[in-house]
C-alpha positions as CSV (number, residue, x, y, z in Angstrom):
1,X,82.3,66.0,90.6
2,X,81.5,69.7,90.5
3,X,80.0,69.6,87.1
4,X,78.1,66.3,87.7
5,X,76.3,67.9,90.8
6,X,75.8,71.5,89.1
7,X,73.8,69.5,86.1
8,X,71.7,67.1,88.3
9,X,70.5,70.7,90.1
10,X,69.0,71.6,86.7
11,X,68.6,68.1,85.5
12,X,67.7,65.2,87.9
13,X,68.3,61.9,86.4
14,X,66.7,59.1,87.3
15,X,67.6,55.3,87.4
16,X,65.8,52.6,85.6
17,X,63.7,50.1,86.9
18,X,66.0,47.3,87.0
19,X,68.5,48.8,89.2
20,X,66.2,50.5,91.2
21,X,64.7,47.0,92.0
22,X,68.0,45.5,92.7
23,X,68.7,48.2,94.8
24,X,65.8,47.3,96.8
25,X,66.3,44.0,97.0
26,X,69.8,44.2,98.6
27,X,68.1,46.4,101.2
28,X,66.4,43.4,102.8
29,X,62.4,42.6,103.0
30,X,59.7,44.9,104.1
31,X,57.0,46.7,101.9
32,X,58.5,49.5,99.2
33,X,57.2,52.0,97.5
34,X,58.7,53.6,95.2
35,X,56.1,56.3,94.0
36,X,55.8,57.0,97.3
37,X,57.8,59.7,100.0
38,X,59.2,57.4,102.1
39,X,60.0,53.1,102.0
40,X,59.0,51.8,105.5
41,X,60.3,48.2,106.2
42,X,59.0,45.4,108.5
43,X,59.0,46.0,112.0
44,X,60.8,42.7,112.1
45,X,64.2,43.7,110.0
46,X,65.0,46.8,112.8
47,X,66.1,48.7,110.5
48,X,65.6,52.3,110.6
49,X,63.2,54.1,108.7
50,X,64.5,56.0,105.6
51,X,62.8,58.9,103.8
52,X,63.5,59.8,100.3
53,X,62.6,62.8,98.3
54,X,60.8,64.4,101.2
55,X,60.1,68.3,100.0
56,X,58.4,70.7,102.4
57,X,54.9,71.7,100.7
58,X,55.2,74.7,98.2
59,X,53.8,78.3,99.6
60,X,51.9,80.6,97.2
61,X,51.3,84.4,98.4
62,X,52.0,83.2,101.9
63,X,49.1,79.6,102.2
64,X,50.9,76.4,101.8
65,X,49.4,74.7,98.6
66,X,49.3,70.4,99.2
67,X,49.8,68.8,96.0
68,X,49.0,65.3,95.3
69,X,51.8,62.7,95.1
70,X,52.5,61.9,91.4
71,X,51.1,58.6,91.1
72,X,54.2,55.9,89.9
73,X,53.2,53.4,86.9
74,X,53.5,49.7,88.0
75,X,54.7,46.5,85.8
76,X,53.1,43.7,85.6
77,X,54.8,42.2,88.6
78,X,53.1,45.2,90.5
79,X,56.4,47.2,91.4
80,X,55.7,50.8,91.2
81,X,58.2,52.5,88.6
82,X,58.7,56.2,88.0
83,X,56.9,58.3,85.9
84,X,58.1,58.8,82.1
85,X,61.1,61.5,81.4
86,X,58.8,64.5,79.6
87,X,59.5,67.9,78.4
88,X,57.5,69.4,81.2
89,X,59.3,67.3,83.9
90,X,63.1,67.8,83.0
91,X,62.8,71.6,82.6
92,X,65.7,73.6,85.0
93,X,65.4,74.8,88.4
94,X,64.1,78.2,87.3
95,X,65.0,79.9,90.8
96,X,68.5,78.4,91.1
97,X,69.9,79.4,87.6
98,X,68.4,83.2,88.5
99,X,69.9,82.8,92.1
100,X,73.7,81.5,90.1
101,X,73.1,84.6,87.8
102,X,72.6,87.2,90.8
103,X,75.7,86.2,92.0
104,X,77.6,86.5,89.4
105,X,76.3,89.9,88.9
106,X,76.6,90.8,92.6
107,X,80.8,89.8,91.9
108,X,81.1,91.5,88.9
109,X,79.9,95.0,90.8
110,X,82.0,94.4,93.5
111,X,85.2,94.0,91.4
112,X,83.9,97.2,89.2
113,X,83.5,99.0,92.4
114,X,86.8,98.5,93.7
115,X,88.8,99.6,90.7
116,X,86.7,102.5,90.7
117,X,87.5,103.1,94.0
118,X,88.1,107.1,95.3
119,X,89.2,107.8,98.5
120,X,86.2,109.9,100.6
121,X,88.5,112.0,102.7
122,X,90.7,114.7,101.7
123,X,93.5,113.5,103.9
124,X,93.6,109.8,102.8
125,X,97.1,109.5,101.1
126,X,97.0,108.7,97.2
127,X,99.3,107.5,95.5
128,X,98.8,107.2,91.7
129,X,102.3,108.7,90.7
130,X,104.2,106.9,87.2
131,X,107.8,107.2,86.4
132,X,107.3,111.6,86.1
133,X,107.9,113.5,83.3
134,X,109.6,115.5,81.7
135,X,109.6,119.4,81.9
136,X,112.2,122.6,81.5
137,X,111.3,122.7,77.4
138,X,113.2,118.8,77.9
139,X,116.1,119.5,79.8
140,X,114.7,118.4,83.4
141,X,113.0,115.5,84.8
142,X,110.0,115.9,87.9
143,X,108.6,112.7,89.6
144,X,107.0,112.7,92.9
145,X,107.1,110.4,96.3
146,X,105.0,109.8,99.2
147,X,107.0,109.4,102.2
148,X,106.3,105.3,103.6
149,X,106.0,104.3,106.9
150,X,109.1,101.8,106.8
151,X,111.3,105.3,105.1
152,X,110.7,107.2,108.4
153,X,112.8,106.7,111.7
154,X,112.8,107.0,115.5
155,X,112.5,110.8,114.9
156,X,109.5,110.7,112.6
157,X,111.4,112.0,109.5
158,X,112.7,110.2,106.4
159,X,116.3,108.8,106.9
160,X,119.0,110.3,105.2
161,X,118.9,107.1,103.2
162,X,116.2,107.2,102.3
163,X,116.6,110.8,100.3
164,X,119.7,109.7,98.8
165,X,117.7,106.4,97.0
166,X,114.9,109.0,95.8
167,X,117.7,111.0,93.8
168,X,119.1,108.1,92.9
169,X,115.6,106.6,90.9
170,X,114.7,110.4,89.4
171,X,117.9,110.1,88.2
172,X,117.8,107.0,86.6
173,X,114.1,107.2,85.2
174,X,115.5,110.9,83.7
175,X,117.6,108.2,81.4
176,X,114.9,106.1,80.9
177,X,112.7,109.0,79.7
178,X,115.0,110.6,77.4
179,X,115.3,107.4,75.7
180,X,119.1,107.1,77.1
181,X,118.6,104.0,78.8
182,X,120.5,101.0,77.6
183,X,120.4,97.4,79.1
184,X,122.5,98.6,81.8
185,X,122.1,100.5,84.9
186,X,121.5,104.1,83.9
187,X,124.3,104.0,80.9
188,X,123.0,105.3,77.8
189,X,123.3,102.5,74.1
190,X,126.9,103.8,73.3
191,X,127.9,103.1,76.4
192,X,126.9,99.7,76.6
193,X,128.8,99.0,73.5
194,X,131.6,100.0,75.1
195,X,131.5,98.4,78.1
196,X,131.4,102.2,80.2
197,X,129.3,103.1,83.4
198,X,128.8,105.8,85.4
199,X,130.7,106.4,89.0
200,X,129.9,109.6,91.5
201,X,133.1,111.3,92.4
202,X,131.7,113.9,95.1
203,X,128.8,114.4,96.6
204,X,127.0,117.5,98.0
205,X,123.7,117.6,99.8
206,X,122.2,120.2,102.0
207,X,118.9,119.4,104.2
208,X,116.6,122.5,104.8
209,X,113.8,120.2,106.4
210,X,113.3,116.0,106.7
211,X,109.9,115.0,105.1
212,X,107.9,113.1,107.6
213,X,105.1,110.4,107.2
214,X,102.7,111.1,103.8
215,X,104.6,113.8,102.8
216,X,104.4,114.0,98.6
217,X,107.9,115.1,97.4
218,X,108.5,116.6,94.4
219,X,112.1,115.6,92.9
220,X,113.3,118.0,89.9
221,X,116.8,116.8,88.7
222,X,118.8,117.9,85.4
223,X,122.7,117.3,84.2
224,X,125.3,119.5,83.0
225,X,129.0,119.7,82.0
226,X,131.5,119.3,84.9
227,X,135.2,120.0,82.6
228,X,136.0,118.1,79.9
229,X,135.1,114.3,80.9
230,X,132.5,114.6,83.6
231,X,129.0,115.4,84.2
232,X,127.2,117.2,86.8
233,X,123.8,116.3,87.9
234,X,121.8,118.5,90.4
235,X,118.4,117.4,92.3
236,X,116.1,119.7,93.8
237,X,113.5,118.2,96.5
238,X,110.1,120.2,97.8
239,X,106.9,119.9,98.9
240,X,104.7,119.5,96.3
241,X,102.0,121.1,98.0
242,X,103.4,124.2,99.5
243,X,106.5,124.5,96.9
244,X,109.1,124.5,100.4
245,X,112.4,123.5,99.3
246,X,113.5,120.8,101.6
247,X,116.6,119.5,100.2
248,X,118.8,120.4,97.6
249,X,122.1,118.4,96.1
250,X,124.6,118.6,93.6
251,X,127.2,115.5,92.5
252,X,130.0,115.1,89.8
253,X,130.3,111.9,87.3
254,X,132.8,110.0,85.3
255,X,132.8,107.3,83.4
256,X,134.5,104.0,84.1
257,X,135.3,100.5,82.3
258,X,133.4,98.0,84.4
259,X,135.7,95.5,82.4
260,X,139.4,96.9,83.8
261,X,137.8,98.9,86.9
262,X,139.5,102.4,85.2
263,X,138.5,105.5,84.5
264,X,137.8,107.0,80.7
265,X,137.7,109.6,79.1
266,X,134.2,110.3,77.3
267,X,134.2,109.1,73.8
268,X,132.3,111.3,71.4
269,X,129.6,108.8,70.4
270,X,128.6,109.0,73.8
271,X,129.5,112.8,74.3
272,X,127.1,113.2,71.2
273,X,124.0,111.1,73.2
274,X,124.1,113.2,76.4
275,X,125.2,117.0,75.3
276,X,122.0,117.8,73.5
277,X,120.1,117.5,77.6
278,X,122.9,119.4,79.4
279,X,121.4,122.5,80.9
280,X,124.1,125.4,81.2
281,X,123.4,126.4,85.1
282,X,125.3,126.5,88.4
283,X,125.0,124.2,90.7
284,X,122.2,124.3,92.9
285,X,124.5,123.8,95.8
286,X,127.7,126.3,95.8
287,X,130.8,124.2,95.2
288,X,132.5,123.7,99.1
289,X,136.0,124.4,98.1
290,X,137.3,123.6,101.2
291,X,139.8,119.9,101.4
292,X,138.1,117.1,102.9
293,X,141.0,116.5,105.4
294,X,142.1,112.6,105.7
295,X,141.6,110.9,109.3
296,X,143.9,108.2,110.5
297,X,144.6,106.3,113.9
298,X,145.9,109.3,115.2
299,X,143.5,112.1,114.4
300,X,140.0,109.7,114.9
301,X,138.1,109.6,117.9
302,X,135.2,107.0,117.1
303,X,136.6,103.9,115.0
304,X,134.4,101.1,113.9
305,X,135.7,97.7,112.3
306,X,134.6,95.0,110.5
307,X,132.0,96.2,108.3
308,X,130.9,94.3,105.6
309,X,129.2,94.1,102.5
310,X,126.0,92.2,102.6
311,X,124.8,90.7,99.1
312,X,122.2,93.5,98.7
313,X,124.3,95.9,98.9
314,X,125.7,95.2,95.8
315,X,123.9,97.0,92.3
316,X,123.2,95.6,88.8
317,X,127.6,97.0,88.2
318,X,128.7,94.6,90.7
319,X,130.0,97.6,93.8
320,X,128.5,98.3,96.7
321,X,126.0,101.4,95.4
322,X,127.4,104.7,96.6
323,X,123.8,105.4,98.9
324,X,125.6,102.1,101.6
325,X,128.7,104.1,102.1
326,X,126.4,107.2,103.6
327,X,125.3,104.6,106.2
328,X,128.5,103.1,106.8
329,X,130.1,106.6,107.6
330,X,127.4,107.3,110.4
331,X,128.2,104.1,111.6
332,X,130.8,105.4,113.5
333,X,129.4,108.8,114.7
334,X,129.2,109.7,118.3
335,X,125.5,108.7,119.8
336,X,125.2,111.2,121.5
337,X,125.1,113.1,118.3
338,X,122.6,111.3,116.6
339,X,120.5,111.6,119.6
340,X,120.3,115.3,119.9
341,X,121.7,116.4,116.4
342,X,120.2,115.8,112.8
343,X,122.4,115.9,109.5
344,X,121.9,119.1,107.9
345,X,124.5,119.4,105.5
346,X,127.5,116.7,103.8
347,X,129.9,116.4,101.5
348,X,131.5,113.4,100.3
349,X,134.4,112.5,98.0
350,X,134.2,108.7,96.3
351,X,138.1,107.8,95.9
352,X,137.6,103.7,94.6
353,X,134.6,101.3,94.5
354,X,133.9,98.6,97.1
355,X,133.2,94.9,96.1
356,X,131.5,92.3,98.3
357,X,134.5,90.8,99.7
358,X,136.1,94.0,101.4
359,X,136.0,94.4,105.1
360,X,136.1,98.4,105.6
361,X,136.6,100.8,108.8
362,X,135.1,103.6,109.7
363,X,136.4,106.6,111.4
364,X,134.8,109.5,112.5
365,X,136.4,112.9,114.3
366,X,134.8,115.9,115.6
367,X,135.9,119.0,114.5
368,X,133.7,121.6,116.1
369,X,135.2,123.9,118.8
370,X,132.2,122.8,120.9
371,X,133.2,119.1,120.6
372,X,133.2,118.2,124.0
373,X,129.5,119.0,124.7
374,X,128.6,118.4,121.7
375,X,125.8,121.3,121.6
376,X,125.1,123.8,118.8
377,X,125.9,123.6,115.9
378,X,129.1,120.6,114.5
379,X,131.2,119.1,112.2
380,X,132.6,115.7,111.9
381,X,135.6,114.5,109.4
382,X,134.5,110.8,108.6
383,X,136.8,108.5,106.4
384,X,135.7,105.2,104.8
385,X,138.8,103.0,104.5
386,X,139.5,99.4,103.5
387,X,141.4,97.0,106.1
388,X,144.9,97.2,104.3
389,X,144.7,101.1,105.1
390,X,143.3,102.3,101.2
391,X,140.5,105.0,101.1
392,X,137.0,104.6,99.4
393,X,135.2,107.4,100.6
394,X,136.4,110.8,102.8
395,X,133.3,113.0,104.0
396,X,132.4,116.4,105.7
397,X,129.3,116.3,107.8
398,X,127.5,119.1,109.6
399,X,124.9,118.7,112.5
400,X,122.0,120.7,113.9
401,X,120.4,120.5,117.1
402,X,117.0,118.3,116.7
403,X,113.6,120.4,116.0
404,X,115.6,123.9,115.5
405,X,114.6,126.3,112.6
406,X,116.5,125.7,109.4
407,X,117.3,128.4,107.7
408,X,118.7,127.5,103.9
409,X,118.1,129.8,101.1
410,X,115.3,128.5,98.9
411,X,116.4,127.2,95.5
412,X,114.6,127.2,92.1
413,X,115.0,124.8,89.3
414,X,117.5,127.2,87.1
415,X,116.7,128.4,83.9
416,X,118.8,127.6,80.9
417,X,121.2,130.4,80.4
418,X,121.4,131.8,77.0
């Protein structure tokens, strides 16, 4: 249909004689004519008067130009027929193919226009960041954020979640980068072949200052040994236009069978994949040597039951991804803490993994000598435990009141010692 009608606009066809005539004859008596503008019948038939071909008269530099009729031929039975099909008379609407090519053009600019689109103000949020890059002579890996709208909460500031999820992808694209990325979720070729992923064990972050909405962070992160069968990777978070450190975290790794659910030890095929990018530094956050002490019935204040894992909580390894348990944990936190207080500081100890079917508790106790007014500065003991009593995750958390100064020292990304 859409083809048909395009090529009548450039070529009008017209109909034979003989059908034109039987045409007219179905239409009933009354004088035709068919060279004409308009077939008028007899007054007789009431029928209404039709007009065909009726074109307003062609304009010239502004004065209307009357052109005579083109005279039809007639038969010998005197019924006027059409003129003959000529070169000169089946030539193309000149002005509607030029008006179909403007348009054309008039799209293509637009569509150029918008991928070549800058923003105007200085303040207008870009966001043309890739996976990063690596830097450090290859030992670390830098990739930048912007802080969304749906990462901040009722305080303005990114959720603590929402931190521990941007560590989480710098660490993985690191792999990716440095080629160590095998078909499963951030474990390197050998370790595919062998059927061995990565687990956290502890857990160490410190908040100087939450990012708020449009922030750019900068995310630095690097590995190193932790003893014989573990590996230590710290992150470093700033502003990546002022350089301000905002948060800074260190964790510990060891590698488990996803196959039996038990630890191993790190076989050298593997040991000889990831050694050559360990970076021989301290920790960016100093080791808390203090015991996470274990809360039960009798030493928790807040308890809450029944929480379960939803379907996306679960990663690509088939647990509950270790970023879930932080939320869990706050869960039961006093709200009047949340309210006032912000998390500054936490430390977390991953005993056993979490599957989709567990039901899990948790328990929270404040430890602070100010407890009971909950003001200044505190510290909760939070434990994560399965129904049937066994631990998945035990945590140290410390609080700050809302909108006071931080004041942690200001980390670097550590140079390799020699």
């Amino acid at each position: 249909m859409v083809a048909t009608a395009a090529t009548s606009a450039f070529f009008p066809v017209t109909s034979s004689p003989d059908s034109s005539d039987s045409k007219n004859k179905k239409l009933g008596s009354g004088s035709t004519n068919l060279g004409g503008l308009r077939s008028k019948p007899s007054a007789s038939s009431g029928s209404l008067q039709v007009k065909a071909n009726a074109q307003a008269p062609p304009k010239i530099n502004g004065a209307t130009v009357v052109a005579n009729p083109v005279e039809g031929f007639k038969n010998d039975d005197g019924v006027s027929s059409p003129p003959p099909r000529t070169f000169i008379n089946q030539l193309p609407d000149w002005s509607m193919l030029l008006a179909a090519i403007t348009t054309i053009f008039l799209a293509a600019e637009k569509q150029w226009m918008m991928l070549d689109w800058k923003p105007r103000r200085t303040d207008m949020v870009i966001d043309p960041f890739g996976i990063g890059r690596i830097v450090q002579d290859g030992f670390a890996f830098r990739q930048n954020f912007s802080i969304r709208s749906y990462e901040i909460g009722a305080d303005r500031t990114a959720s603590i979640d929402t931190l521990m999820n941007h560590l989480q992808e710098t660490a993985i694209n690191h792999c990716r980068s440095a080629g160590l990325l095998g078909d499963g979720f951030g474990s390197t070729p050998e370790m595919c072949k062998k059927n061995l992923i990565w687990v956290v064990t502890k857990m160490q972050v410190v908040v100087d200052r939450y990012p708020t909405w449009g922030d750019v962070l900068q995310v630095d992160t690097w590995v190193s040994a932790s003893g014989k069968n573990g590996m230590r990777r710290d992150w470093l978070v700033s502003d990546s236009k002022t350089g301000e450190i905002l948060t800074r975290a260190s964790s510990v790794w060891v590698m488990m069978n996803k196959l039996t659910r038990r630890l191993s030890k790190i076989p050298e095929e593997v040991r000889g994949e990831i050694e050559p990018y360990f970076m021989n530094s301290d920790p960016v956050v100093a080791e808390d040597s203090r015991k996470v002490v274990k809360l039960d019935d009798s030493t928790a204040e807040y308890v809450c039951k029944g929480l379960t894992p939803k379907w996306s909580d679960l990663d690509v390894n088939q647990h509950v991804n270790n970023v879930k348990y932080i939320g869990w944990i706050l869960e039961s936190a006093p709200l009047q803490i949340l309210e006032t207080h912000e998390l500054s500081a936490m430390t977390l100890e991953y005993r056993r993994e979490c599957g989709k079917d567990s039901v899990l508790q948790s328990l929270t106790s404040v430890s602070d000598s100010d407890a009971e007014n909950l003001v200044g500065e505190i510290e909760c003991q939070h434990l994560l435990r399965l129904e049937d009593g066994a631990e998945i995750v035990r945590g140290r958390t410390h609080w700050r009141p809302k909108f006071a100064k931080s004041s942690g020292s200001v980390g670097e990304i550590p140079a390799e010692s020699a």
